[in-house]
C-alpha positions in Angstrom: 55.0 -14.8 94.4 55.3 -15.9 90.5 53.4 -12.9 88.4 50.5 -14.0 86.2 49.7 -16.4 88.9 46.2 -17.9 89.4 46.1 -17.3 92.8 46.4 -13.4 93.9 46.8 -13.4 97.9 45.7 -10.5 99.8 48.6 -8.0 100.9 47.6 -5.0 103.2 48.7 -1.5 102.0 49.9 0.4 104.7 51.1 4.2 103.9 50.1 7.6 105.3 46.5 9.0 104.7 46.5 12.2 107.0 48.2 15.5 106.3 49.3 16.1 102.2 45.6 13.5 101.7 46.2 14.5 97.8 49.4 13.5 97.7 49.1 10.4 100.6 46.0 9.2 98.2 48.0 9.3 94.7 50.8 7.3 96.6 48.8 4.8 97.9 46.9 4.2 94.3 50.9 3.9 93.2 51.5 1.0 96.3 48.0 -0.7 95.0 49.2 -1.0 91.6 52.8 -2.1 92.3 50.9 -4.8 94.7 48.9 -6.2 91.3 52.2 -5.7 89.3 53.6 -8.3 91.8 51.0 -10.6 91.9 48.7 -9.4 94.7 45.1 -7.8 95.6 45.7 -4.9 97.7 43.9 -3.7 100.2 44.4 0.0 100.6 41.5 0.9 103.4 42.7 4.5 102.9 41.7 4.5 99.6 37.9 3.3 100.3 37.1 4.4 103.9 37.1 8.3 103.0 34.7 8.4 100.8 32.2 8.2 103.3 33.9 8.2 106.6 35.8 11.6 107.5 38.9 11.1 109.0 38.7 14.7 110.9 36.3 13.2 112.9 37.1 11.5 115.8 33.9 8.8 115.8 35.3 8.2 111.9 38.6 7.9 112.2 38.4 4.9 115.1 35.8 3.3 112.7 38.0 3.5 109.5 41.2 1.9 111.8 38.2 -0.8 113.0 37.4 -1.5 109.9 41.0 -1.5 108.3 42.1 -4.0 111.3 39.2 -6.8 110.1 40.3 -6.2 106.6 44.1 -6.8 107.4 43.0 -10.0 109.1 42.1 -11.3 105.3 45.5 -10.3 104.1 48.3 -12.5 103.9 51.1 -9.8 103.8 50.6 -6.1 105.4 53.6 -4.1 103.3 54.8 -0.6 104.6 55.8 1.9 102.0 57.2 5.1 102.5 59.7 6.0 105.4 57.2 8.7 107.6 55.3 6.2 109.9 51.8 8.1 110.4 49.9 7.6 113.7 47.7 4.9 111.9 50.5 3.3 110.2 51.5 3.2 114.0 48.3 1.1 115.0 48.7 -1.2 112.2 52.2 -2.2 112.3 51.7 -2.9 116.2 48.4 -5.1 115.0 50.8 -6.8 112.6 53.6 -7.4 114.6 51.3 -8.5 117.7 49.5 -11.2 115.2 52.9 -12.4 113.9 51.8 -11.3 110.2 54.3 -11.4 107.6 55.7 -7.5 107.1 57.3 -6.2 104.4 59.0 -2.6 104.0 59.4 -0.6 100.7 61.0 3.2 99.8 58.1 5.4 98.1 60.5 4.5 95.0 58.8 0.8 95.5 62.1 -0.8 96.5 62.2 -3.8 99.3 64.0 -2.4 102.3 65.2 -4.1 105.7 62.7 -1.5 107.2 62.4 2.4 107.5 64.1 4.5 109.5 61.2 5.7 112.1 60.6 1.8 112.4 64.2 0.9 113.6 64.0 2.8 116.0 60.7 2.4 117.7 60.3 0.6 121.2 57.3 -1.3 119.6 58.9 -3.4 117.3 
């Protein structure tokens, strides 16, 4: 993708929400912004569903994965940062691989990798 590009295709940000949420949410706004650096509108649904979905909540949670799953049907890329794969992160990268959509790894330092280590070695990829 050339930077400074007309065209901005959709890329799905995929990183952890549950557990450190502080921390998980300051991360993903760090993904998002590396995404428009590159040339891209992320999508971070863990950045917008919380604020009026609870993810403690079991009738929540399933509707902010619902939700994130038609949004990632928009995107043109779904990128995986960080090398802890959450449960959600889970969900989505089996959507994405099942779909055939275009994934892409990084480190949390924002560098391309072949893929993290808890993905390598899952029986679902």
């Amino acid at each position: 993708m050339k930077k400074n590009s007309k065209f901005m295709p959709l890329v799905y940000v995929c990183s952890p929400f549950a557990g450190d949420t502080h921390k998980n949410i300051l991360s993903a706004r760090k993904y998002s912004r590396f995404a428009v650096d590159e040339g891209y509108i992320p999508i971070a649904p863990h950045l917008l569903f919380p604020q009026f979905l609870d993810d403690s909540i079991p009738k929540d949670r399933k509707l902010g994965l619902k939700f994130g799953n038609v949004l990632m049907d928009k995107c043109r890329e779904v990128w995986v940062f960080g090398e802890h794969i959450s449960k959600g992160m889970e969900c989505e990268i089996k959507k994405a691989i099942k779909r055939k959509y275009k994934i892409r790894y990084f480190s949390e330092e924002l560098k391309e990798v072949e893929s993290s280590a808890e993905t390598k070695n899952c029986i679902w990829k």
